[in-house]
C-alpha atoms as one frame of an Amber mdcrd trajectory, in Angstrom:
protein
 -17.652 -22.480 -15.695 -14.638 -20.871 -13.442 -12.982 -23.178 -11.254  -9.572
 -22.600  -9.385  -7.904 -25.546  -8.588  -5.398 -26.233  -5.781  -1.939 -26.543
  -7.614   1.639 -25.946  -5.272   2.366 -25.908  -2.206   1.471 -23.369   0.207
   5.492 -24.267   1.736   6.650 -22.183  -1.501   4.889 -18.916  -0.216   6.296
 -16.526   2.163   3.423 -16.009   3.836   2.498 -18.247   6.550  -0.975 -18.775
   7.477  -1.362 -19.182  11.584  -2.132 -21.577  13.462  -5.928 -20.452  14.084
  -7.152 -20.665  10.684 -10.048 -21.596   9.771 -11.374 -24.146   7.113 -14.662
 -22.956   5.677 -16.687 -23.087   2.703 -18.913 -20.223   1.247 -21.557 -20.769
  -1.105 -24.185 -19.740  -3.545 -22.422 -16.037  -3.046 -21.618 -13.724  -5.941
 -17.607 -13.677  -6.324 -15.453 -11.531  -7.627 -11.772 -13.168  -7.665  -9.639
  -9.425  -7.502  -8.150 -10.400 -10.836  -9.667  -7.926 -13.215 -12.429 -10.442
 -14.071 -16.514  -9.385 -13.455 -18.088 -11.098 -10.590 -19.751 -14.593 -11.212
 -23.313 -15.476  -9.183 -23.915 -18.673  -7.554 -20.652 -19.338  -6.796 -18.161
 -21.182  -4.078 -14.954 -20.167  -1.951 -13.269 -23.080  -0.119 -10.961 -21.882
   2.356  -8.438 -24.616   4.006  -5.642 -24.249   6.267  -5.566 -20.261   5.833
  -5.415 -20.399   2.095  -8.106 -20.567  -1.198  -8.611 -23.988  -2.593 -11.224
 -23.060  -5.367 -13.355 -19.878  -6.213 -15.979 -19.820  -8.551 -19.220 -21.629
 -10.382 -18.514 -25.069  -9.938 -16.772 -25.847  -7.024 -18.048 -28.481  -4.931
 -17.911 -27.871  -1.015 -15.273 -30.862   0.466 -16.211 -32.629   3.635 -15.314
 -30.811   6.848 -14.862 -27.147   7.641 -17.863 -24.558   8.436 -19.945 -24.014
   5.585 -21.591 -20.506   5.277 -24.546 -19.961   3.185 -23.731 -16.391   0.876
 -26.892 -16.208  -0.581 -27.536 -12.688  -0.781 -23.957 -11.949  -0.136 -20.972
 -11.053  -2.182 -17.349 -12.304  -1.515 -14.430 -10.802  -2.702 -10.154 -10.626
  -1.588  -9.811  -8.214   1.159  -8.928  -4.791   0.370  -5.281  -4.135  -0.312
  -4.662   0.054   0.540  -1.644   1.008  -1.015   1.146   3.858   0.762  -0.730
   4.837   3.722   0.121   5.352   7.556  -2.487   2.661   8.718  -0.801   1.788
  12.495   1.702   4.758  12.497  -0.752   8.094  14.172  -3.642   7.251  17.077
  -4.432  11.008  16.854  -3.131  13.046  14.070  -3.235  16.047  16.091  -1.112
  14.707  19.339   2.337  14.469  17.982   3.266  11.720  20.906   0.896   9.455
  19.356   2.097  10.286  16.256   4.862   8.766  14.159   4.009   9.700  10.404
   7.065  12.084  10.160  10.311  12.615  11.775  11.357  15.899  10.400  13.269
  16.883  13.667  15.385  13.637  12.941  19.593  13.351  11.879  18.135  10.083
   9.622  16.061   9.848   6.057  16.312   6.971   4.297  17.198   4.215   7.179
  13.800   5.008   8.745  12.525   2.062   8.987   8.370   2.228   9.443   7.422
  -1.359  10.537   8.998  -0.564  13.930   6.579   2.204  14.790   3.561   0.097
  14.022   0.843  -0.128  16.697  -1.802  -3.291  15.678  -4.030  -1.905  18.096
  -4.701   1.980  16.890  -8.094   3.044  16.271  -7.512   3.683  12.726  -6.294
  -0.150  12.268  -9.481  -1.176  13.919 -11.664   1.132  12.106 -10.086  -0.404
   8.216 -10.219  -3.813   9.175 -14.068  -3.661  10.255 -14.451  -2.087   6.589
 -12.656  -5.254   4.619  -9.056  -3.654   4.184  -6.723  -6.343   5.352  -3.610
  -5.476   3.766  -1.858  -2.188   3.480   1.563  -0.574   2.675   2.960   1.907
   4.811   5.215   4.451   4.810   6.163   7.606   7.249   6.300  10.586   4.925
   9.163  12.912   4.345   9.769  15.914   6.457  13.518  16.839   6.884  14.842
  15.475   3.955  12.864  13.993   0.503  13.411  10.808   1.878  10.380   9.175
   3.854  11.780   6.165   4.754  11.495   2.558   3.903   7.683   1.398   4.258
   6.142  -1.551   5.256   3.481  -4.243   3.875   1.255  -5.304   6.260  -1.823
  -7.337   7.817  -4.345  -5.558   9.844  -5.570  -9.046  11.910  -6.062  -8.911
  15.248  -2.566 -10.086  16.456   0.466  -8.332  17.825   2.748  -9.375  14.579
   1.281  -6.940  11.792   4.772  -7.069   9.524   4.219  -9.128   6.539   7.445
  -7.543   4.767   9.555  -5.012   6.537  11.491  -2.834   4.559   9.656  -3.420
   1.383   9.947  -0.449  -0.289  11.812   3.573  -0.186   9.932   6.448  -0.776
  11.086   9.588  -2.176   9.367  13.049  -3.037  10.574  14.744  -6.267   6.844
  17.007  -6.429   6.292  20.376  -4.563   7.327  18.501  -1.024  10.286  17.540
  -2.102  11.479  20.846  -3.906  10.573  22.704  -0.348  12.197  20.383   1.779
  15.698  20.146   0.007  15.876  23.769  -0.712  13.186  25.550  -2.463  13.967
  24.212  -6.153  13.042  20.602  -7.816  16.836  20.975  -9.169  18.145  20.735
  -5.949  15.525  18.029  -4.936  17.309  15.871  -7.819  20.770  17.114  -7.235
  19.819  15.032  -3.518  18.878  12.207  -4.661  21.384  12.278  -7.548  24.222
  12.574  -5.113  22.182   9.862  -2.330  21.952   7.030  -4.749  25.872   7.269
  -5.680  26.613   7.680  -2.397  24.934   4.575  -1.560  26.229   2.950  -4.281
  30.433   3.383  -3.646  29.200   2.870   0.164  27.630  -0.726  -0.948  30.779
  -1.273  -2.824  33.354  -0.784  -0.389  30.984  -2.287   2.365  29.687  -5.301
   0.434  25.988  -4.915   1.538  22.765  -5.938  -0.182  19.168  -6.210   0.772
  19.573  -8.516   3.379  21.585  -7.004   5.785  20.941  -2.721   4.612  19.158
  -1.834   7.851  20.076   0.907  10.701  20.571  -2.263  13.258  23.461  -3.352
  11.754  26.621  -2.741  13.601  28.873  -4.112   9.841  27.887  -0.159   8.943
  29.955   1.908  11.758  33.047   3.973  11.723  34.987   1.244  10.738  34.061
   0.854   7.630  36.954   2.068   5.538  37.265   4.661   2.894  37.759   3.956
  -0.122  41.253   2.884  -0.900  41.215   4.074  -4.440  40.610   7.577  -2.988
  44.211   9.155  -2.888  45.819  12.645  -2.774  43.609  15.421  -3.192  40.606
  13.174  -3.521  40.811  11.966  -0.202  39.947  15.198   1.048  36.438  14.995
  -0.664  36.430  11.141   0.728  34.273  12.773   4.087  31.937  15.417   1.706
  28.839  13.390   1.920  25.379  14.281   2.813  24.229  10.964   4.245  24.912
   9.292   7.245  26.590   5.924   7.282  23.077   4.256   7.442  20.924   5.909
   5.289  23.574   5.243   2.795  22.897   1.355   3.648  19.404   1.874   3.662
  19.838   3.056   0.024  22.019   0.290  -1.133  19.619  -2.293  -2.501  17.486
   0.658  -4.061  20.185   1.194  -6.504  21.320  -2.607  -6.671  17.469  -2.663
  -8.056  17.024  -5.206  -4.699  14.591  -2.644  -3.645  11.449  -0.706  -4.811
  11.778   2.978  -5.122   8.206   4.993  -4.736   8.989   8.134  -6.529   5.986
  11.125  -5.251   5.805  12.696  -8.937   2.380  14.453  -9.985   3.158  16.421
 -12.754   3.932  15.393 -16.236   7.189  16.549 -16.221   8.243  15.456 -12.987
   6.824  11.893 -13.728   9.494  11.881 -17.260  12.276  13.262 -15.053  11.548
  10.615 -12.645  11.913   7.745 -15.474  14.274   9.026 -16.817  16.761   8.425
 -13.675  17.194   4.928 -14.662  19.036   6.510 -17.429  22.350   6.483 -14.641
  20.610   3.953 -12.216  19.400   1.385 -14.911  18.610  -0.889 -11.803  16.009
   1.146 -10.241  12.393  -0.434  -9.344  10.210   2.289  -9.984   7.088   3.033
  -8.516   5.392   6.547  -9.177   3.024   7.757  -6.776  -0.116  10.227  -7.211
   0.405  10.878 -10.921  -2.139  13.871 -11.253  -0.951  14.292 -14.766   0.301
  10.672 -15.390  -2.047  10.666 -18.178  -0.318  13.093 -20.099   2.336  10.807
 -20.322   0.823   7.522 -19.931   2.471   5.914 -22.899   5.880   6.820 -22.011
   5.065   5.085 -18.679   3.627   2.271 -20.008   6.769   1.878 -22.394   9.218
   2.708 -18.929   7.237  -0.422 -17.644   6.718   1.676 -14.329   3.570   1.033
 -12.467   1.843   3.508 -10.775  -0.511   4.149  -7.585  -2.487   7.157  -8.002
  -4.784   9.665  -5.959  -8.039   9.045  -6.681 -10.302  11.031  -8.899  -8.226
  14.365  -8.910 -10.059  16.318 -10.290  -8.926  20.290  -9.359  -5.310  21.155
  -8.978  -4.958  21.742  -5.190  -1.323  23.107  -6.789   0.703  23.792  -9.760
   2.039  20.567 -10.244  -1.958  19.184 -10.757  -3.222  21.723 -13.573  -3.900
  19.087 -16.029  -5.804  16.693 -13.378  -9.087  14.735 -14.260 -11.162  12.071
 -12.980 -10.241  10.185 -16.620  -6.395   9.863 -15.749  -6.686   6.749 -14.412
  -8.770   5.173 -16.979  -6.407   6.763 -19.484  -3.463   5.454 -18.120  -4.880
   2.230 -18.052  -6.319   2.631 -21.471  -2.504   3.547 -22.282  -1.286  -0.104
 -21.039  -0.382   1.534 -17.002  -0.298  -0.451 -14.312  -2.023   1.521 -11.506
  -3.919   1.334  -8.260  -5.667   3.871  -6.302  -3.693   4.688  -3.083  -2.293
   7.115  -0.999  -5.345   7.802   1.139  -5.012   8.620   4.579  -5.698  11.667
   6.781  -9.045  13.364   6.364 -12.234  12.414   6.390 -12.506  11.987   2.314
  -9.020  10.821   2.382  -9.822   7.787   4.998  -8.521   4.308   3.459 -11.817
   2.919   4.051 -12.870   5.391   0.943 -11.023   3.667  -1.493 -14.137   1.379
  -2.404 -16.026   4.334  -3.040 -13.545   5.882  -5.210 -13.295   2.739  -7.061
 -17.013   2.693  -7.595 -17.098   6.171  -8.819 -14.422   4.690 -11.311 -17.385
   2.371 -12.828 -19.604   5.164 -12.618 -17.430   7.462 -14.822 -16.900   4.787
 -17.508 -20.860   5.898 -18.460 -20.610   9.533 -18.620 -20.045  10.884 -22.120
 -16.320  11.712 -23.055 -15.046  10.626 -19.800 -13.120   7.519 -19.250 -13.439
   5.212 -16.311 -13.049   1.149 -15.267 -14.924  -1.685 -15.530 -16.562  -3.218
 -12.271 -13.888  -5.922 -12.125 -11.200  -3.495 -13.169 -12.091  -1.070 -10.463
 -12.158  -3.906  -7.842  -8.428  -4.846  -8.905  -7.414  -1.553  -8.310  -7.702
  -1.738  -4.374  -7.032  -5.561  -4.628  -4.424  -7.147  -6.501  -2.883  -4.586
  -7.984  -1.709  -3.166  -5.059  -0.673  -6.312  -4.242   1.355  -6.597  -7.526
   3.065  -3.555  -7.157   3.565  -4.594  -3.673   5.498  -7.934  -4.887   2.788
 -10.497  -3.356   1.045 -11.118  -6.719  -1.077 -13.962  -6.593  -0.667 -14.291
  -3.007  -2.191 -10.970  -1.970  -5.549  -9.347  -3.151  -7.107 -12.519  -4.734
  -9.345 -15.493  -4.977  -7.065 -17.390  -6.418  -5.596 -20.677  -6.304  -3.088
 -20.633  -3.174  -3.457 -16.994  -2.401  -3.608 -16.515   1.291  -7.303 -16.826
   2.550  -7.949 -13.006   3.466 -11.667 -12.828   2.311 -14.632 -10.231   2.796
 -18.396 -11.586   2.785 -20.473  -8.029   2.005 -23.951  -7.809   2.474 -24.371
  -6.148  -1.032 -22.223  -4.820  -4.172 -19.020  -3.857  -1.988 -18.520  -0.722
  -4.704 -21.585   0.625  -3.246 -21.435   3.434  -0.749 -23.542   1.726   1.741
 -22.285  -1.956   1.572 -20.435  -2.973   4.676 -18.712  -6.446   5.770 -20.328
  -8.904   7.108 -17.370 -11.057   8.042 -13.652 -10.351   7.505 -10.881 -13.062
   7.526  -7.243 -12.722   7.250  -5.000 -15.815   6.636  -8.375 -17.734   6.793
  -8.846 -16.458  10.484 -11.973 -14.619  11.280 -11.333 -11.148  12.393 -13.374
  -9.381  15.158 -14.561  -6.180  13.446 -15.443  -3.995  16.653 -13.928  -0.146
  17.226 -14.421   3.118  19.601 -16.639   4.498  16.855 -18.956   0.495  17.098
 -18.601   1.060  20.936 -20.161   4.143  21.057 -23.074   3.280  18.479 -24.270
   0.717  20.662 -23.787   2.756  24.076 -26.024   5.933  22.832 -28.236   3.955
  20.280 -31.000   3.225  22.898 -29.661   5.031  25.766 -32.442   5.276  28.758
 -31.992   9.058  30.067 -32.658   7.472  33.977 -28.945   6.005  32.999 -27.646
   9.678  32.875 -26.108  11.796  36.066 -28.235  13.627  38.031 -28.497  17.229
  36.766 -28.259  20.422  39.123 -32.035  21.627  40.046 -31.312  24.902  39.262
């Protein structure tokens, strides 16, 4: 028998459910609780007051709430997509409506991507209505290797979508990042070599920390002193700096460790140069992101204690830094002891969040074909659930069925791994979220459309 019981308080979470939630009860649905575990038929989800109560075989529905029979149906966490630009484009294409890059602008790191969000962009709408109710986002770098510091947030149907501003830096040290700060990976290190002492002396002198490291602040103008220590012919170096004033605060709890740094690393050898940067900035919270070749050096990861979140199912180098990629490297990496979700999907049309599911199902798939090395259902779910979540700093609250995690919940109307599964009903913070879009709009205009309903064409 599985049974989660209550235990806490739901005061003790950040997150705090709203006002509308819901209390319901599913039942007799096949669950799968996001923690790694295979899904269990028969079984109950009691939601109250925007958070889970109990998931599994078991459970008794309490009095009160709506009760919703799953029969048929499966229930899992919503989907967590990891590094993405959910809320920052409308259409890639028109560069008014979009805000994924800023590479005409004087500022890097202090770009702050939760104030560029838009809850009501097609491509919002369009995840939500396919169970994604949590995502991290980040703009990406353009003029500099820095992207900015991204976002975590929920994809309800409200105007608040921040669940954590500021939650995390990004930083390309691949291909990217060698073009953009000079045509040479050295360089691309020498930058961020030179940002993160820079930001450290500047936190020193300035006495700033996580709380207060944003652009906003007006603690981080010209009066902030120089360094007193700086005397002689040193003080003529004290203005030879490459960032401004607030991308040096936006890098201040990055190196105070206050901060996660995602690190854009795909080869192997980028990936060990990337660890090994907590060699002079022991502090550092590393995440890597894509990992084509992580496997290669999965069990210096694993011993770095570094999670990752890596591009699905690579499996041809689309450049140099991707030769060794295979559809196995997440299975080996996880075989190696890695912590890693699939993420970084956005863009395209196979690139779409909404495709993580399938990717994760072609992860199961894989773990049959001979020599090849793939996930477990309930490992594969994880990896667009709660570890993305994890890695995100909301584990147990984020991406999971269990016990005091905030209610968001999917009901599918099949295996949600499965290509043609699709939600049924999507709730975030136990509220149930409307799941209609342009591309729902327009199904329903043409699908029976009576031709006497059209303009009158020319005779001729």
């Amino acid at each position: 028998m599985i049974r989660l019981a209550l235990l806490g308080s739901a005061a003790a979470l950040a997150l705090v459910a709203p006002a509308a939630a819901q209390d319901f009860t599913i039942t007799n649905a096949t669950v799968a609780t996001g923690d790694g575990s295979e899904p269990v038929e028969n079984a109950t989800v009691v939601v109250r007051n925007g958070r889970i109560v109990a998931a599994g075989t078991g459970v008794t529905a309490p009095a009160g709430g709506e009760v919703i029979d799953g029969t048929g149906k499966w229930v899992t966490p919503g989907i967590f997509s990891a590094v993405t630009d959910l809320g920052l484009s409308d259409v890639d294409g028109v560069s008014e409506s979009n805000d994924t890059a800023a590479g005409n602008s004087p500022f890097s790191a202090a770009l702050d991507a939760s104030t560029a969000l838009n809850p009501n962009s097609q491509d919002v709408l369009v995840a939500r209505a396919d169970g994604i109710t949590r995502a991290s986002v980040s703009t990406r770098p353009s003029a500099s290797i820095f992207g900015g510091q991204g976002a975590v947030i929920d994809l309800g149907a409200d105007p608040d979508m921040v669940t954590r501003p500021r939650a995390f830096q990004l930083v390309d040290l691949g291909e990217t990042g060698a073009r953009i700060s000079g045509g040479s990976r050295t360089s691309a290190h020498a930058l961020l070599r030179n940002a993160l002492r820079e930001a450290q002396s500047y936190g020193d002198r300035a006495a700033i920390g996580a709380a207060t490291a944003r652009p906003s602040d007006t603690s981080f103008g010209d009066d902030v002193p120089l360094d007193p220590r700086l005397s002689g012919r040193d003080s003529e170096r004290a203005g030879d700096v490459l960032l401004t004033r607030f991308d040096a605060a936006a890098l201040v709890p990055v190196v105070r460790g206050e901060q996660p740094l995602y690190v854009v690393a795909e080869r192997a050898s980028d990936i060990r140069e990337a660890i090994r940067l907590k060699r002079d900035f022991p502090r550092l919270d590393l995440v890597i992101l894509g990992a084509s070749e992580g496997w290669l050096v999965a069990n210096e990861i694993a011993a770095a204690n570094v999670p990752v979140i890596a591009d699905p199912l690579d499996d041809l180098p689309t450049g140099f830094d991707q030769l060794a990629a295979t559809q196995s490297n997440i299975g080996r990496m996880r075989d190696a002891g890695v912590t890693v979700a699939i993420g970084r999907m956005s863009g395209g049309t196979g690139e779409q969040p909404r495709n993580a599911r399938q990717y994760a199902g072609n992860l199961v798939a894989l773990s049959r074909v001979p020599g090849a090395t793939g996930l477990t259902w309930g490992e594969a779910l994880a990896t667009i659930t709660s570890i993305p979540a994890r890695i995100s700093g909301f584990g147990g609250r984020l991406g999971t069925l269990s016990q005091n995690a905030a209610a968001d919940v999917v009901i599918w109307d099949g295996d949600p791994l499965e290509v043609g599964t699709v939600p049924e009903a999507v709730f975030i913070d136990g509220v149930r979220q409307p799941t209609d879009t342009h591309q729902s709009g327009l199904r329903e205009r043409y699908r029976d459309l009576n031709e006497a309903d059209l303009p009158q064409a020319y005779d001729w």
